[in-house]
C-alpha positions as CSV (number, residue, x, y, z in Angstrom):
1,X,80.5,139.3,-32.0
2,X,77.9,137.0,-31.0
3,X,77.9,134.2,-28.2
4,X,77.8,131.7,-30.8
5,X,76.6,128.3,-29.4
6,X,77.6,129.1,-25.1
7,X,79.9,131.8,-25.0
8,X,79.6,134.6,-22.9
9,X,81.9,137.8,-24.4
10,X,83.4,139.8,-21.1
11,X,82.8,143.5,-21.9
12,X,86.1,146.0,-21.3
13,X,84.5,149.7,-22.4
14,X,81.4,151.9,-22.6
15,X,82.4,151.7,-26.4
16,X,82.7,147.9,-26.8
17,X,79.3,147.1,-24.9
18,X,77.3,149.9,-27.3
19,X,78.8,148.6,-30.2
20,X,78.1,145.2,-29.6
21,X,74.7,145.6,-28.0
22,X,73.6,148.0,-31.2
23,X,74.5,145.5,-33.8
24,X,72.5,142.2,-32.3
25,X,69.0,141.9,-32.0
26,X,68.6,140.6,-29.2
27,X,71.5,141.0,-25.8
28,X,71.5,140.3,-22.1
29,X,74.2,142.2,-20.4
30,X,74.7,140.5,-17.0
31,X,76.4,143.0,-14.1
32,X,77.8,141.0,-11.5
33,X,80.9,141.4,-8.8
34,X,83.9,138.6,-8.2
35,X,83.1,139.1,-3.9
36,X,79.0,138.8,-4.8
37,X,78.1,134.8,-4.1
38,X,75.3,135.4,-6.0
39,X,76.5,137.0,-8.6
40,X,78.9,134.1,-9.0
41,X,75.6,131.6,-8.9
42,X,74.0,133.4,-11.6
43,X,76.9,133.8,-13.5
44,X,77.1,130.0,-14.2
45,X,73.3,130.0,-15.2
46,X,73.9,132.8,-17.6
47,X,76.3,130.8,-19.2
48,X,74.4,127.8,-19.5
49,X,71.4,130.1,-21.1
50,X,74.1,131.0,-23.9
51,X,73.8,127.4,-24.6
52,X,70.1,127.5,-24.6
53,X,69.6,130.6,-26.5
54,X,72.5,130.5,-29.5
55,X,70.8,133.1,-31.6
56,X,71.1,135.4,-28.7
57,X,74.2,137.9,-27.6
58,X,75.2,137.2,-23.9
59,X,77.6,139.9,-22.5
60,X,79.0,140.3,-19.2
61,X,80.4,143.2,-17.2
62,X,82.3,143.2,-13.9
63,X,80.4,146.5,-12.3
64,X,83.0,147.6,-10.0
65,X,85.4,147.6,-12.5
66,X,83.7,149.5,-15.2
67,X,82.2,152.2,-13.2
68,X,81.1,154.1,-16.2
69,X,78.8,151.1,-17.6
70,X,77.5,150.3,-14.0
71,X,76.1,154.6,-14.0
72,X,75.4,154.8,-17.4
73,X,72.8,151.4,-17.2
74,X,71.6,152.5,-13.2
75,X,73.0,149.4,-11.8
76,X,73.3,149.7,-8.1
77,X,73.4,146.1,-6.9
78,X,74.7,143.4,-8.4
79,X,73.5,140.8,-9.6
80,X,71.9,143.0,-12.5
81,X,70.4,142.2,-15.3
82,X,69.6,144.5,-19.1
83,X,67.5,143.1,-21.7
84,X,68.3,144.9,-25.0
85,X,66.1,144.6,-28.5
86,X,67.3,146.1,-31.4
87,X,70.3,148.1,-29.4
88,X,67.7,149.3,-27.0
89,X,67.3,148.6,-23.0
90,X,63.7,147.1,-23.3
91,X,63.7,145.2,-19.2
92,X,65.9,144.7,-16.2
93,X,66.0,142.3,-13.8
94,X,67.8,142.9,-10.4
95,X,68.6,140.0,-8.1
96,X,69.1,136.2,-8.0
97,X,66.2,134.3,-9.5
98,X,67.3,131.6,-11.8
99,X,63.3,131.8,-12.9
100,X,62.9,135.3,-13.6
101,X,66.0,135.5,-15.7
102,X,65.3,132.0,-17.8
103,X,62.2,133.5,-18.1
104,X,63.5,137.0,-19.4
105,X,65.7,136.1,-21.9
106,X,62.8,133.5,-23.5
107,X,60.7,136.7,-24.1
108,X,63.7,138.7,-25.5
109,X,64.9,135.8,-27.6
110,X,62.0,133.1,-28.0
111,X,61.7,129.1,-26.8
112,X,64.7,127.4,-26.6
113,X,65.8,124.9,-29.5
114,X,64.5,122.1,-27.8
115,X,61.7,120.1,-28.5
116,X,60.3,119.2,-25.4
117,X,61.4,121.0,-22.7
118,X,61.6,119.3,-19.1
119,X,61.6,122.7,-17.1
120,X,59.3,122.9,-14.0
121,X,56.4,124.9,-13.4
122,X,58.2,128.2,-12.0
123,X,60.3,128.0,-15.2
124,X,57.4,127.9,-18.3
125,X,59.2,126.7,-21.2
126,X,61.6,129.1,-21.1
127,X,64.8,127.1,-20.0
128,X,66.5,124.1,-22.1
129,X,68.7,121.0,-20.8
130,X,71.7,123.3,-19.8
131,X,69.8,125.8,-17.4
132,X,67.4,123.3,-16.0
133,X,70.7,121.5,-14.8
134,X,72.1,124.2,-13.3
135,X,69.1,125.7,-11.7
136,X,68.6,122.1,-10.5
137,X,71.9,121.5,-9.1
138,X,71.7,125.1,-7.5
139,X,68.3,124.8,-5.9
140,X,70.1,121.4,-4.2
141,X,73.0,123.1,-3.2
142,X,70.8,125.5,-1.3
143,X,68.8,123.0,0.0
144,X,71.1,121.8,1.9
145,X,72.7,124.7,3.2
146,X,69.0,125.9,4.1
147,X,68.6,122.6,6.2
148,X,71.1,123.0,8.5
149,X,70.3,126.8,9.1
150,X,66.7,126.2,9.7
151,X,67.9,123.1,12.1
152,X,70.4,125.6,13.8
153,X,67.8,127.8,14.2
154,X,65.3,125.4,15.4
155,X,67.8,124.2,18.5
156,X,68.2,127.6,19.7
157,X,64.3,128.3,19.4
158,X,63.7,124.9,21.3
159,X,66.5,125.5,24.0
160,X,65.3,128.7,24.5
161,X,61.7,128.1,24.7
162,X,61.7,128.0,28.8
163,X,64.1,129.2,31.4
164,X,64.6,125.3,32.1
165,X,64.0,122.8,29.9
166,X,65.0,119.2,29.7
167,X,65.6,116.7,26.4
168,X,65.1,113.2,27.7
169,X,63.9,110.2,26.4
170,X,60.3,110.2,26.7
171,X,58.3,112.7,29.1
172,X,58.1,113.8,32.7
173,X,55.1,111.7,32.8
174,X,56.2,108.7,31.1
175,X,60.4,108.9,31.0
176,X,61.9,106.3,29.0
177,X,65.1,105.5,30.4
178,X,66.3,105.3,34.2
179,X,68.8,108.6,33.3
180,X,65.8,110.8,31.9
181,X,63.8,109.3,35.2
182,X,66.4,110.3,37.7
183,X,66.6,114.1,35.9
184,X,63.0,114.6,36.1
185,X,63.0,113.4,40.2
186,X,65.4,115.6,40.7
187,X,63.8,118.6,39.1
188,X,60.5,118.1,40.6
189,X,62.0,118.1,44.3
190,X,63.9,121.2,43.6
191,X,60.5,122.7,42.6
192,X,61.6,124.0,39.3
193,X,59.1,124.7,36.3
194,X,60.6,122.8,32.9
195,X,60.1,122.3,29.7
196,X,60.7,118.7,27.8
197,X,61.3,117.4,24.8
198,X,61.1,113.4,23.8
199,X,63.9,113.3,21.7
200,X,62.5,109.7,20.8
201,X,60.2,111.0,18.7
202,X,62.6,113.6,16.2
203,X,65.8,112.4,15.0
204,X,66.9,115.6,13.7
205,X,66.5,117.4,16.9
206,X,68.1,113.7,18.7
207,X,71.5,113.8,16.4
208,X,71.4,117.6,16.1
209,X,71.1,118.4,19.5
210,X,74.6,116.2,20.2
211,X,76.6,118.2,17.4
212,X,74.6,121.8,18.8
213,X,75.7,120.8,22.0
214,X,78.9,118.7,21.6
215,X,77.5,116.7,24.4
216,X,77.0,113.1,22.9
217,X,74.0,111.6,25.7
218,X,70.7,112.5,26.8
219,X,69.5,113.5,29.2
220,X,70.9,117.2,28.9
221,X,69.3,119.9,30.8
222,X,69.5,123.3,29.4
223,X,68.9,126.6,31.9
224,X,68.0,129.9,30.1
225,X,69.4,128.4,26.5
226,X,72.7,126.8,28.5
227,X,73.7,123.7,28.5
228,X,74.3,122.5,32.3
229,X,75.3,119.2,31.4
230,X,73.9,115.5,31.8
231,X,72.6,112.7,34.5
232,X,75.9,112.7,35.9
233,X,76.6,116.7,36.8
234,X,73.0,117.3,37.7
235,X,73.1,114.4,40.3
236,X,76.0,116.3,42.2
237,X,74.3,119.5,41.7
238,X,71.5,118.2,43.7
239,X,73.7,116.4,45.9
240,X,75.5,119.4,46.3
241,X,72.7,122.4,46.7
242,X,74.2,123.8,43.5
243,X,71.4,122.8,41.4
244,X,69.1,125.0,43.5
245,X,72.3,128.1,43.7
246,X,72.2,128.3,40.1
247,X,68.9,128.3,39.6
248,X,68.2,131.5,42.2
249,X,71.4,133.1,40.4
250,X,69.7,133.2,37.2
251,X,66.0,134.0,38.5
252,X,64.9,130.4,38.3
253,X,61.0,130.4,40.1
254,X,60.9,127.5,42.8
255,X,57.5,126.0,44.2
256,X,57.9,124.5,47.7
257,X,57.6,120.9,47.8
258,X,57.0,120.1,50.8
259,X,59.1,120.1,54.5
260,X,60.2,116.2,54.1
261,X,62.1,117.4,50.5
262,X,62.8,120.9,50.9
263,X,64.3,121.6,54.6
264,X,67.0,119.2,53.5
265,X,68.6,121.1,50.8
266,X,67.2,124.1,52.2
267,X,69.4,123.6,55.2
268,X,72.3,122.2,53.1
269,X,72.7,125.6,50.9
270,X,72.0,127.8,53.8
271,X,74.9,126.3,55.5
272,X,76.7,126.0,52.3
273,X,76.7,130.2,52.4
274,X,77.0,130.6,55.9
275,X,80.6,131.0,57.4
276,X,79.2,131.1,60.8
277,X,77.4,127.8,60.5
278,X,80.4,125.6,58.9
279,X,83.2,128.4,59.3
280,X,86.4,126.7,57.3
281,X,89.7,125.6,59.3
282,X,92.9,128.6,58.5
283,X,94.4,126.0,56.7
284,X,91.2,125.3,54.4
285,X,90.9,129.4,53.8
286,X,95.0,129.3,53.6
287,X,94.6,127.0,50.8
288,X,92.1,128.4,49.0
289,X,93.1,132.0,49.1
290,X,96.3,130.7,47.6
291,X,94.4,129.0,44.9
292,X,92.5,132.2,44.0
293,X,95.7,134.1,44.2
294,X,97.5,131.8,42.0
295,X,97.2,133.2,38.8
296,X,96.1,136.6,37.9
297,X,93.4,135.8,36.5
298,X,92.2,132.5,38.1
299,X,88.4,130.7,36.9
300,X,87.0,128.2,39.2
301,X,84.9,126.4,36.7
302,X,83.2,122.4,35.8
303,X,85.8,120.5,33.6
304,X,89.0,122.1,31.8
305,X,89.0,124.9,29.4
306,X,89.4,121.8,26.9
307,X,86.5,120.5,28.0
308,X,84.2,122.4,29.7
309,X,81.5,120.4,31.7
310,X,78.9,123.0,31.3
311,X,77.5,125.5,29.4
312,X,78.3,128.3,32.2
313,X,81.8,127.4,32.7
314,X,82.4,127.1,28.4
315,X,81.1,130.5,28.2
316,X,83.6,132.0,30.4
317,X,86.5,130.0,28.7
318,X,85.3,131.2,25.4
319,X,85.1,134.8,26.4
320,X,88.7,135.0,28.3
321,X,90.2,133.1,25.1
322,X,88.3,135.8,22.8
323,X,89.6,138.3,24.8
324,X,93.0,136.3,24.5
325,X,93.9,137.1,28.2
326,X,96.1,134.9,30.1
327,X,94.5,132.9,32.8
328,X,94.8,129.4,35.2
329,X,92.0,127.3,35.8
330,X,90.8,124.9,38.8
331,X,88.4,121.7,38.3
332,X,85.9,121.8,41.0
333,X,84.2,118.7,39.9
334,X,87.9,117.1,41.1
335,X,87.8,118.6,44.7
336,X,84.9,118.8,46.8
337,X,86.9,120.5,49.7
338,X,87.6,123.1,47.5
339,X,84.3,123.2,45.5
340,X,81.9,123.5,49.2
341,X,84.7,125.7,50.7
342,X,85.1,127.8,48.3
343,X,81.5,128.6,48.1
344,X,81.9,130.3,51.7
345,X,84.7,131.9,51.3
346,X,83.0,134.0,47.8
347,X,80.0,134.2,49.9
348,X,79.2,132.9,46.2
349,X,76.7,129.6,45.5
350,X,77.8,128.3,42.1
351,X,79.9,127.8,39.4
352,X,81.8,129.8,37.3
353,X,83.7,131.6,39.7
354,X,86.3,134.3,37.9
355,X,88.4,136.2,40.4
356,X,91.0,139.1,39.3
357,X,94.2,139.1,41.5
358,X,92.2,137.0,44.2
359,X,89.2,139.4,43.9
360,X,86.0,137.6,42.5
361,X,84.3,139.3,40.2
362,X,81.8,137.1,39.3
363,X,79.8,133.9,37.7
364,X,79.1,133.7,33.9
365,X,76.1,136.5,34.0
366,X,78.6,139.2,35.3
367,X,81.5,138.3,33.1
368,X,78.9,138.2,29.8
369,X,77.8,141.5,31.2
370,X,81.8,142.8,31.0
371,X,82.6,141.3,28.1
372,X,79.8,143.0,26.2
373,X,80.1,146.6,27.7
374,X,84.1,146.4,27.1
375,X,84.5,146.7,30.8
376,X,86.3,143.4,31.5
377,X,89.2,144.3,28.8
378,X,88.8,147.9,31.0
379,X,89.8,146.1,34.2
380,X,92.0,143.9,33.4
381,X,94.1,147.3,32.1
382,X,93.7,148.9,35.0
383,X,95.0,146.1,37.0
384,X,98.0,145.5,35.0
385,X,97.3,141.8,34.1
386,X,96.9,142.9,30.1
387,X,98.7,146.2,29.3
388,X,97.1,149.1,27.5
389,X,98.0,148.7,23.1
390,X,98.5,151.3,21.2
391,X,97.3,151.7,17.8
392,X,101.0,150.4,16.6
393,X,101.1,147.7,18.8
394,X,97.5,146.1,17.6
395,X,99.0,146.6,13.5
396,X,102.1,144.3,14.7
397,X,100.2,142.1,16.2
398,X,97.3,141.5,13.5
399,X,100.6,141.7,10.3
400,X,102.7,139.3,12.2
401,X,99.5,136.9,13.2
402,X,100.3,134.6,10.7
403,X,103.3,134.1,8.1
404,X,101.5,135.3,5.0
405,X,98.6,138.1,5.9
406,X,96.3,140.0,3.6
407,X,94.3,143.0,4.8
408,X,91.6,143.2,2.3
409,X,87.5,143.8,1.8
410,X,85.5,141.4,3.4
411,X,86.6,137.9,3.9
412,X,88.6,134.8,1.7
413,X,85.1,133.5,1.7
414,X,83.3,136.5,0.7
415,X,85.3,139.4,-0.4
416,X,83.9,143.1,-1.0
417,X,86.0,144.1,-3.7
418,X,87.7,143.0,-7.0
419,X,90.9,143.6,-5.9
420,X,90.6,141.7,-2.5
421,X,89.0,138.6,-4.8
422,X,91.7,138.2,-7.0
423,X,94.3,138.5,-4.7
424,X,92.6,135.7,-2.6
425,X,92.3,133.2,-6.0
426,X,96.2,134.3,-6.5
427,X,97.0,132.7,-3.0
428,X,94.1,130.2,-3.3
429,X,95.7,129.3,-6.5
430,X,99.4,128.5,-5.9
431,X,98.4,126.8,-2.7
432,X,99.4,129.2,-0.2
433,X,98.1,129.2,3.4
434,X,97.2,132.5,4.6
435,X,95.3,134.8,7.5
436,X,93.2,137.5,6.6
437,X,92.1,141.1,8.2
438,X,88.9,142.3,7.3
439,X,89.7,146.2,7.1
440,X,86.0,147.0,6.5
441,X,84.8,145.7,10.2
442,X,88.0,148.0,11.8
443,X,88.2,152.0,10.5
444,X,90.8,152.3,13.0
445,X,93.1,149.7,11.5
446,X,91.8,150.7,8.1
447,X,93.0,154.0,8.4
448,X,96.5,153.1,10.5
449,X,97.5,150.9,8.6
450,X,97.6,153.3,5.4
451,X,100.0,155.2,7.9
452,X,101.8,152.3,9.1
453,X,103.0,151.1,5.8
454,X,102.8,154.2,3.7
455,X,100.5,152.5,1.0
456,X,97.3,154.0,0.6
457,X,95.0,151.7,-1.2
458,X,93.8,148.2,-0.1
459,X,94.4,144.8,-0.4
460,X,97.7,144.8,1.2
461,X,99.6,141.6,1.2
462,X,102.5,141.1,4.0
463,X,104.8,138.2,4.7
464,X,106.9,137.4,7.3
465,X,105.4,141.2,9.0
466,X,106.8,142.6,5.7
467,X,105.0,144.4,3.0
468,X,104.9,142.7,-0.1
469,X,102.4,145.3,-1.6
470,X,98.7,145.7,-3.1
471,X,96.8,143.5,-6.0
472,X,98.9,144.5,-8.8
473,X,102.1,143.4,-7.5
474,X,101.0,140.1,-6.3
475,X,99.2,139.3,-10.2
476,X,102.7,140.2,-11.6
477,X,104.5,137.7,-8.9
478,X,101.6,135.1,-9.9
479,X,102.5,135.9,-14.1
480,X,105.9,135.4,-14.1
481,X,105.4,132.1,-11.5
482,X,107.0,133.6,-8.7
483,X,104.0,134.1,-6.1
484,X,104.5,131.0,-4.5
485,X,108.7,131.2,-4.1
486,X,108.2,134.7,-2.9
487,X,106.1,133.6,-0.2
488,X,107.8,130.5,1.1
489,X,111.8,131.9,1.4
């Protein structure tokens, strides 16, 4: 059977594909998997080169499900590519390159029926209008997904290209607004080294920066690739001595500037840490003892865990919510008794604080550190604020996480496995909101759940912290037009 005028025949057997492959003169047999993006890309443009090329036999076999082709023809990745003349493999092609396979199956089966062909440069003449549209629209698509990468990428190069650095309007020199002026006085008396940026002069990086951020104004003043905030929060830092805390805490260089700027400050943050020299009333350390003991886990940070009002204090919000532990906050920026005092009684100089059943363990650095080596979740255990889970208790958890939950191969977006993919376009296609468990990224839970719910073989589709079963049983439920009352009793 050929592909007469666009079709693309789906090949179901070692038998089929030789017997089809023997009797035309020219074939392309196109490997692919449903959880391969590209394979799905260059699925579409094999289809529109059936259109190009009538006169040529376009097959198509789904390699994880015919195992036996995918060995016979050496295929280990997919997208994959056979050329065949006269029922013989004659070239291969492995990858995604729109090009290169135009440019394959023109040799195989000659020009396209077109008389003048528009294709570009990296194309010859191989393509006609159908592929040249495709390749087009694809090459757009990408485009634009490559655009915001590179601009993600360039942010974090650019707020990470000095310990300090500062994007203002203007330059230190030259500043172009009274905010970016103040920040860059500020900065020079506290002796700091910084980078700039004149966000005047790159729109990209200007409206970027307030998305990277999601911190709408400039100035914003960024200390070893976080955000510390704007005009507003570095003023008070100054004010405060913090500004000069945080940047010892994180190994900041400072150049003296002078007696008539630095004793100042100088003076202001050694009192700041010095009990002796201020010493705080019983009922200030009363009040603040009971505010560190008021929760067991208890974070002294900038802003609310809403809405953070710097980069240090988000961080530690996003790590104790990723660890999902239970904690109580406290605004310093609404209590200056509490933010100064508070310094003296942690013998601590800035913010984030964290402290543990009225123990502090720490600013942002030490909590990062935890988080990382697994020691945080470790202590926390130990103290009784999170208790230790058992294998069973984490499988409850992650099947009762949501209403409808599949444990599959990769992800909805990308899955890893046949199965997995057209379970997820059986949800995705009777409109059913579900959570998903990558059992690839987890062995553990991989291999526990098998126990757990005595079914041995993945996807497995639960609802309501009930198995419903594995790929099979939900395509039978999507048949008979059942999936989507099943899953909404």
């Amino acid at each position: 059977m050929a592909s007469g005028g666009g079709a693309v025949r789906e090949v179901g057997s070692r038998a089929e594909l030789d017997a089809a492959v023997g009797g035309a003169r020219a074939a392309a047999v196109h490997f692919w998997a449903s959880w391969c993006e590209a394979s799905k890309q260059m699925d579409e443009v094999f289809a529109h080169l059936a259109v190009d090329f009538p006169h040529a036999l376009f097959l198509r076999v789904e390699a994880e499900e015919q195992p036996e082709i995918s060995e016979a023809y050496g295929v280990t990745a997919v997208p994959y590519f056979v050329f065949c003349k006269e029922g013989k493999p004659v070239d291969t092609l492995e990858g995604a390159n729109p090009a290169s396979l135009a440019n394959k199956v023109a040799k195989l089966a000659g020009p396209a029926n077109v008389a003048q062909s528009a294709a570009p440069a990296s194309l010859g003449v191989a393509a006609g209008p159908a592929v040249l549209e495709k390749v087009q629209e694809m090459a757009r698509q990408n485009g634009s997904s490559d655009a915001e990468s590179t601009l993600k990428k360039r942010l974090e190069q650019l707020v990470n290209s000095h310990p300090v650095i500062l994007f203002m309007k203007g330059n230190p020199e030259e500043p172009r607004c009274g905010f970016s002026r103040r920040v860059v006085d500020i900065l020079k008396q506290e002796g700091v080294e910084f980078g700039s940026f004149d966000i005047l002069t790159d729109n990209e990086v200007r409206e970027g920066l307030k998305k990277f951020s999601n911190w709408p104004t400039f100035p914003q003043l960024y200390c070893k690739g976080e955000l510390l905030g704007g005009c507003d929060i570095v003023i008070a830092m100054h004010e405060s001595g913090e500004l000069k805390d945080v940047l010892r805490e994180h190994n900041i260089p400072l150049r003296q500037q002078g007696s008539k700027i630095e004793e100042p400050v100088m003076s202001e943050s050694a009192n700041e840490q010095s009990p002796e020299a201020i010493g705080l009333t019983e009922a200030q350390k009363a009040r603040l003892e009971s505010l560190t003991n008021s929760n067991p886990v208890m974070i002294f940070i900038k802003g609310s865990p809403e809405e953070p009002k710097c980069g240090f204090s988000g961080k530690v919000v996003h790590i104790l919510k990723q660890e999902k532990i239970p904690f109580s906050s406290f605004d310093i920026l609404s209590d200056d008794e509490v933010r100064q005092g508070l310094k003296v009684l942690s013998n601590w100089p800035s913010y984030p604080q964290v402290y543990i059943k009225g123990e502090l363990v720490g600013g942002s650095d030490i909590v990062m550190e935890m988080h990382k080596s697994g020691e945080l979740k470790k202590v926390l255990t130990e103290k009784g604020i999170i208790r230790r889970e058992s294998l069973e208790d984490r499988l409850e958890a992650l099947i009762s996480s949501s209403p409808v939950m599949l444990f599959m191969k990769g992800n909805p977006d990308n899955p890893r496995c046949g199965f997995s993919s057209k379970v997820v376009n059986a949800l995705k296609g009777a409109g059913i909101s579900f959570g998903s468990f990558d059992i690839l990224s987890d062995e553990e839970v991989r291999q526990g759940l098998k126990t757990y719910s005595n079914w041995p073989t993945f996807p497995q589709l639960y609802y309501k912290s009930e198995l419903m079963g594995g790929c099979d049983i939900v395509l039978e439920l999507e048949k008979s037009g059942e999936l989507k009352a099943t899953l909404s009793e």
